[in-house]
C-alpha positions as CSV (number, residue, x, y, z in Angstrom):
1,X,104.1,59.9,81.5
2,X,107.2,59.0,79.9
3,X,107.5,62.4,78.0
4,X,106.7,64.1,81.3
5,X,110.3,62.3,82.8
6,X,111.8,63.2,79.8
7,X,111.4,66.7,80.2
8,X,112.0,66.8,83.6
9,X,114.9,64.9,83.2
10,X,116.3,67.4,80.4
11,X,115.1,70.5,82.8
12,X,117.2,69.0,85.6
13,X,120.4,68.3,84.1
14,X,120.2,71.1,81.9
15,X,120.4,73.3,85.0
16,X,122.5,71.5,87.3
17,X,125.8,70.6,85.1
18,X,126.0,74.1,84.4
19,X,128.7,76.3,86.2
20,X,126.5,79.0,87.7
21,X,124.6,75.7,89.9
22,X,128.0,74.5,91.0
23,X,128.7,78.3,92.1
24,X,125.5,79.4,93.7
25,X,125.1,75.9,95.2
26,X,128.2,75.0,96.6
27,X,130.9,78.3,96.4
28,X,128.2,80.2,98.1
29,X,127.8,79.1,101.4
30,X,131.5,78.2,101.2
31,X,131.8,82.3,100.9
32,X,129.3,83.1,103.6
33,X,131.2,81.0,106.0
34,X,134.6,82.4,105.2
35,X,133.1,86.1,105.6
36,X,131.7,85.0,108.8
37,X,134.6,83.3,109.8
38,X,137.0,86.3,108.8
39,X,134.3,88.7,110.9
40,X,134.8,86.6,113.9
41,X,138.6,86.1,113.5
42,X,139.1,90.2,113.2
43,X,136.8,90.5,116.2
44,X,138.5,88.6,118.5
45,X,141.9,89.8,117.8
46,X,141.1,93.3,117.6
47,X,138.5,93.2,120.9
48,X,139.0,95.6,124.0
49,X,139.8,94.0,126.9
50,X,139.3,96.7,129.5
51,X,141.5,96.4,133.2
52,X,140.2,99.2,135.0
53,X,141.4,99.6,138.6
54,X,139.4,100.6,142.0
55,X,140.6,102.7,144.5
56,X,138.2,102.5,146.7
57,X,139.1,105.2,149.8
58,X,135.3,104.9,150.8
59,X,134.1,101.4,151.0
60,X,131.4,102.3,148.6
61,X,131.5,98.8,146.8
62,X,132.5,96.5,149.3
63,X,135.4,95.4,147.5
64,X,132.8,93.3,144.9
65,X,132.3,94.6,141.4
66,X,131.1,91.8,138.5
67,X,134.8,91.0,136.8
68,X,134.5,89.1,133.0
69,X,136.7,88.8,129.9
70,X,135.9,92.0,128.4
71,X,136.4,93.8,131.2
72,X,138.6,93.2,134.2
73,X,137.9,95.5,137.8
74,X,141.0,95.3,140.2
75,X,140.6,96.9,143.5
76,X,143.7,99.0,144.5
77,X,145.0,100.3,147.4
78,X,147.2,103.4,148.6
79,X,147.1,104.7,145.6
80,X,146.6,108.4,144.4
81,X,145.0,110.1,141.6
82,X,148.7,110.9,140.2
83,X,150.1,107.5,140.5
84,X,147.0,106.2,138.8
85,X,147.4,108.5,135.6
86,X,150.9,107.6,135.5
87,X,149.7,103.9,134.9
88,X,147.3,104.6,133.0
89,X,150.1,107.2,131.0
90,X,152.7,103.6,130.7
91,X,149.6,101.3,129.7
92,X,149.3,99.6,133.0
93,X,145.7,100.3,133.0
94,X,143.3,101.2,130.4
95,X,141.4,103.5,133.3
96,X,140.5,103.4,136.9
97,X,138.3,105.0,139.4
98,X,138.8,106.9,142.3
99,X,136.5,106.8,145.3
100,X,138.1,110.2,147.9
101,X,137.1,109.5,151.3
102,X,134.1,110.6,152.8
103,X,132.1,110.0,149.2
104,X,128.2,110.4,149.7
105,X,126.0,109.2,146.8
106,X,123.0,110.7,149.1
107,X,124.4,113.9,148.6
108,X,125.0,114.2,145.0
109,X,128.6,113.1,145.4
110,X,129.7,111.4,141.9
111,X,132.1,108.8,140.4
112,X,134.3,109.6,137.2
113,X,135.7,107.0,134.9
114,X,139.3,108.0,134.1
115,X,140.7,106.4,130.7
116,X,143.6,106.7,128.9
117,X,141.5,106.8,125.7
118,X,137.8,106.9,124.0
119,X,135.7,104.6,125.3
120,X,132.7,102.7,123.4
121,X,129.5,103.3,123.7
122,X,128.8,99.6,124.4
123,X,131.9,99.4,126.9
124,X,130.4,102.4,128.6
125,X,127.1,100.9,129.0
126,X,128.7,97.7,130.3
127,X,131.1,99.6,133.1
128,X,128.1,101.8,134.3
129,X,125.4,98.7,134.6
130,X,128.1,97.2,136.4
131,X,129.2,100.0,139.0
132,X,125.5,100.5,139.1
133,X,124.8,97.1,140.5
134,X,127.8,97.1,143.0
135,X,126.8,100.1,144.5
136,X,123.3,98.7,144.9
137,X,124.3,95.7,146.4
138,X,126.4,97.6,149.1
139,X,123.3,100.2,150.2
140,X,120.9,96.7,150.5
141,X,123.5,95.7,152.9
142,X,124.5,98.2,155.0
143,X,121.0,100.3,155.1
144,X,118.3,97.1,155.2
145,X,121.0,94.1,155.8
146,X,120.0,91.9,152.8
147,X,122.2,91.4,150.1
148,X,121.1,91.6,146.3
149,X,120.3,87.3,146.3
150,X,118.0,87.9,149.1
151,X,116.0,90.8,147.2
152,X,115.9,88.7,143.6
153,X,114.4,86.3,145.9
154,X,111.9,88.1,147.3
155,X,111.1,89.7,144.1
156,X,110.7,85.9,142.3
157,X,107.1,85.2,141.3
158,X,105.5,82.1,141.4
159,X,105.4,79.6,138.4
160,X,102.2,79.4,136.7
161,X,101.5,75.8,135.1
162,X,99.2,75.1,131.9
163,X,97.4,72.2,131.4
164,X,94.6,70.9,129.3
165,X,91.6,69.4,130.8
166,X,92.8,66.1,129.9
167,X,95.5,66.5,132.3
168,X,98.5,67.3,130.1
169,X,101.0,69.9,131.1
170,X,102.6,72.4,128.6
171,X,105.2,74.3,129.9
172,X,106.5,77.5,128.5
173,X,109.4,75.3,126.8
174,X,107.4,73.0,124.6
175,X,105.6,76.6,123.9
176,X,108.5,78.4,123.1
177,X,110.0,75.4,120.9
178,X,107.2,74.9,118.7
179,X,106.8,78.9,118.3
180,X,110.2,78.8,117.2
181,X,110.0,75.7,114.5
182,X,106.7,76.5,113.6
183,X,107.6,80.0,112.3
184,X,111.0,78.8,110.9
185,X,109.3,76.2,108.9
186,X,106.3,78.5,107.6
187,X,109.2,80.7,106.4
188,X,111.2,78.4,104.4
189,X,108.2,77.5,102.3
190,X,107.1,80.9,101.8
191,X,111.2,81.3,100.5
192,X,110.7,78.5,98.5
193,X,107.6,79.5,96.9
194,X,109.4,82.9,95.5
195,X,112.3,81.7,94.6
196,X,111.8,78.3,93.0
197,X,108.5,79.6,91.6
198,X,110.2,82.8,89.8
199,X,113.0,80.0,88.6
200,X,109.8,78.0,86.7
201,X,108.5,81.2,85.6
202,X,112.1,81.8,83.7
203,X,112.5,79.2,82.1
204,X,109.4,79.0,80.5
205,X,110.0,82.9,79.3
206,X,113.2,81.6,78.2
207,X,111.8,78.7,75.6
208,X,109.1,80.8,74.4
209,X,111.4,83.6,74.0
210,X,114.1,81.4,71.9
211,X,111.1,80.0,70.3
212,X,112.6,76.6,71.8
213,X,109.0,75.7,72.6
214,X,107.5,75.8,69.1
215,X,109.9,72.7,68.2
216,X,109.1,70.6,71.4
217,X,105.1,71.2,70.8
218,X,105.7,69.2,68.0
219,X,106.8,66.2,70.2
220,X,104.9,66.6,72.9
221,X,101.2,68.1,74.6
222,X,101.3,71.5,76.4
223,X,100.4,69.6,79.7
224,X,103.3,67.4,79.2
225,X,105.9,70.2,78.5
226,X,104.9,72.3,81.5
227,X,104.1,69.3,84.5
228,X,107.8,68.0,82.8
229,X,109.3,71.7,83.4
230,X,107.7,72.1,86.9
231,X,109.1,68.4,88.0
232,X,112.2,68.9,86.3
233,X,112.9,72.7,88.2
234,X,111.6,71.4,91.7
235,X,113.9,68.5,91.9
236,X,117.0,71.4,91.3
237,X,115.5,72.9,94.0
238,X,115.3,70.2,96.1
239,X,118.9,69.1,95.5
240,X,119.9,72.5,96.4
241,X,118.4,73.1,99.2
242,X,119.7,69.5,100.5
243,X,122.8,70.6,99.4
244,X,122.8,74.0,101.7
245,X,121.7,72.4,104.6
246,X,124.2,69.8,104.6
247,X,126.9,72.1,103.9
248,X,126.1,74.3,106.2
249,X,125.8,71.9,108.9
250,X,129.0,70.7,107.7
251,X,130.8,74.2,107.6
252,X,129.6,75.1,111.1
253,X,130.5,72.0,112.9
254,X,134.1,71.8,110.9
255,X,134.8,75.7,111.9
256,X,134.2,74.7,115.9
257,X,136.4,71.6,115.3
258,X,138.9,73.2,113.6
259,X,139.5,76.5,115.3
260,X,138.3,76.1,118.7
261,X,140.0,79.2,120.3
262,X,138.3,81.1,117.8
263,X,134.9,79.4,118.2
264,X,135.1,80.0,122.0
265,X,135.8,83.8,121.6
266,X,133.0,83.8,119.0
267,X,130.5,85.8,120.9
268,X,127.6,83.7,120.2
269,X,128.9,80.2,120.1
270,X,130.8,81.0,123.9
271,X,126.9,83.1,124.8
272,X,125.3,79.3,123.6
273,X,127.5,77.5,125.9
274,X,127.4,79.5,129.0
275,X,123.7,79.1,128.7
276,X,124.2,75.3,128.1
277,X,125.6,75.3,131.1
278,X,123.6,77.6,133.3
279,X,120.5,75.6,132.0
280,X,122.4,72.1,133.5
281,X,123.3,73.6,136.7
282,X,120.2,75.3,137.4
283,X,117.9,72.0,136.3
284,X,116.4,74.0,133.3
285,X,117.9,71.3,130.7
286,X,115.8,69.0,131.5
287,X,112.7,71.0,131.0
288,X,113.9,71.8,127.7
289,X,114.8,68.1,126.9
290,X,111.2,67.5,128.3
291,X,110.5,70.1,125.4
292,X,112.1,68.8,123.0
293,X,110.4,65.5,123.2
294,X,106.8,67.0,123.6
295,X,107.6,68.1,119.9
296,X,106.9,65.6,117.6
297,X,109.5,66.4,114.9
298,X,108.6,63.0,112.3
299,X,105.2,64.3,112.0
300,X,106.7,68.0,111.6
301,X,109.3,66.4,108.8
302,X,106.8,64.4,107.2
303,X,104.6,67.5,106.6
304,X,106.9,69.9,106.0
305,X,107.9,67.2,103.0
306,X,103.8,67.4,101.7
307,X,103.4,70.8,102.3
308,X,107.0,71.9,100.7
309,X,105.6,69.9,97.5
310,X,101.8,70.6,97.2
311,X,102.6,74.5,97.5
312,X,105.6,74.2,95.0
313,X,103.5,72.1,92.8
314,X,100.6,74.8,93.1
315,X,102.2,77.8,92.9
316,X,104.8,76.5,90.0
317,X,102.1,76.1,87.7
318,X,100.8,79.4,88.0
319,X,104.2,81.0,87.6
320,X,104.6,79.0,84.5
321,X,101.2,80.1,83.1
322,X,102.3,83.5,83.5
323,X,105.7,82.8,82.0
324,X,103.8,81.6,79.1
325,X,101.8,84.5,78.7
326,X,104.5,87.3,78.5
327,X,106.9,88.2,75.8
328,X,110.3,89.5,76.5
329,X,109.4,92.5,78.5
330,X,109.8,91.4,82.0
331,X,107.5,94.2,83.4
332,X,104.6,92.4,81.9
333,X,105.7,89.1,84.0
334,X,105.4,91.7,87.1
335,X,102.0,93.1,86.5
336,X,100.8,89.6,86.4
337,X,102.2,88.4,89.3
338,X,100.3,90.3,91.8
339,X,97.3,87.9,92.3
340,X,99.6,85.3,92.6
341,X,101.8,86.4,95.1
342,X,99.3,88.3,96.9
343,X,98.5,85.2,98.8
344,X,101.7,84.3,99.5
345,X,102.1,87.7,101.2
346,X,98.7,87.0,103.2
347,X,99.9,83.6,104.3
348,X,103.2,85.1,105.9
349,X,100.2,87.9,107.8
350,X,98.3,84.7,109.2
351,X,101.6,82.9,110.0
352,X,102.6,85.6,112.3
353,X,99.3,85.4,114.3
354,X,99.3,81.6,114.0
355,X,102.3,81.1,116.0
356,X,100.8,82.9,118.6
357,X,97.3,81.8,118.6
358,X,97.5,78.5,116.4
359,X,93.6,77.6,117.5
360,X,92.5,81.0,116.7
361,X,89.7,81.4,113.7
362,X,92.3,83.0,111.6
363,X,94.8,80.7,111.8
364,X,92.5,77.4,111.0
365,X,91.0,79.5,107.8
366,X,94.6,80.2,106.5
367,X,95.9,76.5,107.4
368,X,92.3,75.2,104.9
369,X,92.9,77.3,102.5
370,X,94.8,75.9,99.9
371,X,96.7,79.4,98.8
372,X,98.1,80.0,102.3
373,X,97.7,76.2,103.7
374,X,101.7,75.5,103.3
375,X,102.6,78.5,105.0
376,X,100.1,78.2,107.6
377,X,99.5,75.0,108.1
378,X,103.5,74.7,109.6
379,X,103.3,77.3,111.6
380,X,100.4,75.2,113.5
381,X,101.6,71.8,113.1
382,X,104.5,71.7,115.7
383,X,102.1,73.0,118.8
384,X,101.1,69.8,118.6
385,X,98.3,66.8,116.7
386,X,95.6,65.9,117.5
387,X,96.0,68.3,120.7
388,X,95.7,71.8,118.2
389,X,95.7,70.5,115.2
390,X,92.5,68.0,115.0
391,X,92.9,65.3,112.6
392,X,90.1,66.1,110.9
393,X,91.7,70.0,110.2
394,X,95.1,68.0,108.6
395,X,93.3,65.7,106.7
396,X,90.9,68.7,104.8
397,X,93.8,70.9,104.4
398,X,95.5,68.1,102.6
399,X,92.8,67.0,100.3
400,X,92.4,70.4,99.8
401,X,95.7,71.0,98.6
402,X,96.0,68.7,96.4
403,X,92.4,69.5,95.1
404,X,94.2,72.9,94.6
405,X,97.2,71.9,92.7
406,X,94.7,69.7,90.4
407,X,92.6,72.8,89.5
408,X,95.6,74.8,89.3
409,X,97.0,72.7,86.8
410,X,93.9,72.4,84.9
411,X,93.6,75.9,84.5
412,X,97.3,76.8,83.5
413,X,97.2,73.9,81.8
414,X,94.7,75.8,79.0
415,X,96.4,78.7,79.8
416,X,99.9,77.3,78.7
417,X,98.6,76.1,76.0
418,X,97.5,79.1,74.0
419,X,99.9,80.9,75.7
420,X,103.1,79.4,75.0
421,X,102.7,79.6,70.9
422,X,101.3,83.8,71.5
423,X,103.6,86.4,70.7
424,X,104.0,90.0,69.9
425,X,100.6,91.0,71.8
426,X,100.6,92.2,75.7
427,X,98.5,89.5,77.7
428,X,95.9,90.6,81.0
429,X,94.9,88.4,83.2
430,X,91.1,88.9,81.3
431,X,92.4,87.5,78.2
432,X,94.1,84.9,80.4
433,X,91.1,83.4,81.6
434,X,89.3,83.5,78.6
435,X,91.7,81.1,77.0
436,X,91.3,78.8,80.5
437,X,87.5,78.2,79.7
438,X,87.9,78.2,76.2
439,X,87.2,75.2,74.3
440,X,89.7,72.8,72.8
């Protein structure tokens, strides 16, 4: 055990006091967060903020049309088609339209938009929708007296509420929520698998390449080299990933305190808190608070944790197997890895149809099985235990797991062991399991 810490200890620091960690680690997000912050900076000073005027000669919108930052409608009067071009000629107005009187939309009459230059395809679609809905509001009112609240109002359907037949309510909140972590969650480990699974598969190619590993076979057992490497690699892995969230977390939050003006004209952060605030004034907050708590986020954390290292732990020692089978040609390395990432694949597939039917045959099969169980299994998790997820289910796809990661091991284990001292000769995954059942 103490070579095992060793090596792992070796593999860690070996990896993270070189330069490349520091900038991959840290200088990246740093980089994707000044892009992102230049993007926004550049789109808010450069937006198009439209003032279009009305002259409305016909009373076709009532004098109401849906005004916002982007783009401003002022109703005009006594004004003429000339002395609106000449406005829009000195920059007064960016456009304006003119409504003659007498207009009849029954009769195919039609409106024009007048600029002073091209406008975008997304500002077009924005000034019609909004013309559009005017013109509708006006006809509800004058041909059937109701105005356009009325209609939405008549047209609102009646909420359906879910329960179970103990009595427990699950409103489409807690629903949505736990769609939304449990696919984000089955996602990361599938990332993690790939990338920190490739990483182990390197840096075995890289000893036996170097012929590093013929000198520290001499200290050390096969087993002890590759459960050191595997230790060694995920614990870089789990200090970076720590490191990314924090710093993004850290990055976001400083850019809103920082440069509010900016964060506010940011189109999503300013989208976020108009809806933060529709959702208080309209009493929706507190069904997603009521959401939020429904979730039971230690258990999803504490899971996540298992699952993040019984799939790393399984998957890492089949990369490193492989690593140890291949020479320097890295197309052999990707010949081999088919069967293992095959199931990787397949447990992204089943994810997708777990979050949408978590209790579904599918979804328990891929959350037991211990190939696809990390990916799976999270995507089930937050929709709730014992309620979809029976105790018994988490408790076998556990065991199972780490019965998986034990045979795993085993296997690549022998495989390691013959492999790692091979050379010169193009390995199959036949000749591969011949040396796992071979005799010592």
């Amino acid at each position: 055990m103490n070579k095992i810490w060793i090596i792992a200890q070796r593999e860690f620091l070996s990896r993270v006091q070189k330069k490349t960690f520091l900038l991959t680690t840290i200088l990246l997000p740093v980089v994707i967060f000044g892009l992102y912050g230049l993007i926004i900076y550049f789109a808010v000073k450069t937006a198009d903020n439209y003032k279009v005027a009305i002259a409305d000669n016909a009373s076709l919108f009532g004098g109401k049309i849906e005004s916002k930052d982007d783009i401003k409608f002022e109703f005009v009067k006594d004004e003429t088609i000339n002395s609106l071009k000449e406005k829009v000629a000195k920059k007064e107005l960016d456009g304006y339209v003119y409504v003659p009187k007498g207009f009849d939309a029954t009769k195919g009459d039609t409106i024009s938009f007048v600029s002073g230059k091209t406008v975008g395809l997304m500002n077009r679609q924005e000034i019609q929708k909004r013309i559009d809905n005017a013109m509708q509001e006006r006809k509800l009112l004058t041909s059937l007296n109701i105005n356009k609240k009325e209609l939405d109002s008549l047209q609102h359907s009646n909420e359906i509420k879910f329960a179970t037949v103990e009595g427990k309510e699950e409103n489409d909140t807690k629903v949505g929520i736990s769609y939304g972590v449990g696919y984000v969650s089955g996602f990361l480990i599938y990332i993690i698998l790939f990338i920190y699974g490739t990483m182990v598969m390197r840096g075995v190619m890289e000893e036996k390449t170097n012929r590093i590993a013929e000198v520290i076979i001499s200290s050390v057992k096969p087993f002890q080299l590759m459960m050191g490497k595997i230790t060694g690699i995920g614990a870089v892995g789990l200090v970076q990933f720590l490191i990314w969230i924090t710093l993004t977390i850290s990055l976001r939050v400083g850019m809103v305190l920082l440069f509010p003006s900016v964060a506010e004209s940011n189109p999503s952060i300013s989208a976020a808190t108009h809806a933060i605030n529709e959702a208080k004034n309209s009493g929706a907050m507190n069904s997603i608070l009521g959401g939020l708590s429904d979730v039971n986020f230690p258990v999803i954390v504490g899971c996540f944790v298992f699952y993040f290292l019984g799939g790393y732990l399984l998957y890492s020692s089949l990369f490193a197997a492989v690593g140890s089978a291949v020479n320097e040609d890295p197309q052999d390395a990707q010949s081999l890895l088919l069967p293992i990432t095959m199931p990787i694949i397949f447990g992204i597939v089943i994810m997708t149809k777990a979050v949408n039917d978590p209790t579904c045959g599918l979804a328990v099969f891929g959350s037991l099985f211990p190939l696809t169980s990390p990916i799976v299994m999270m995507a089930r998790i937050p929709f709730g235990v014992p309620n979809t997820v029976p105790y018994w289910q988490l408790g076998l796809s556990m065991a199972l797991l780490i019965g998986g990661f034990l045979c795993t091991t085993w296997v690549s284990a022998k495989i390691y062991r013959v492999g790692i001292l091979m050379y010169g000769k193009k390995t199959t995954w036949k000749e591969m399991w011949k040396w796992a059942w071979r005799k010592n």
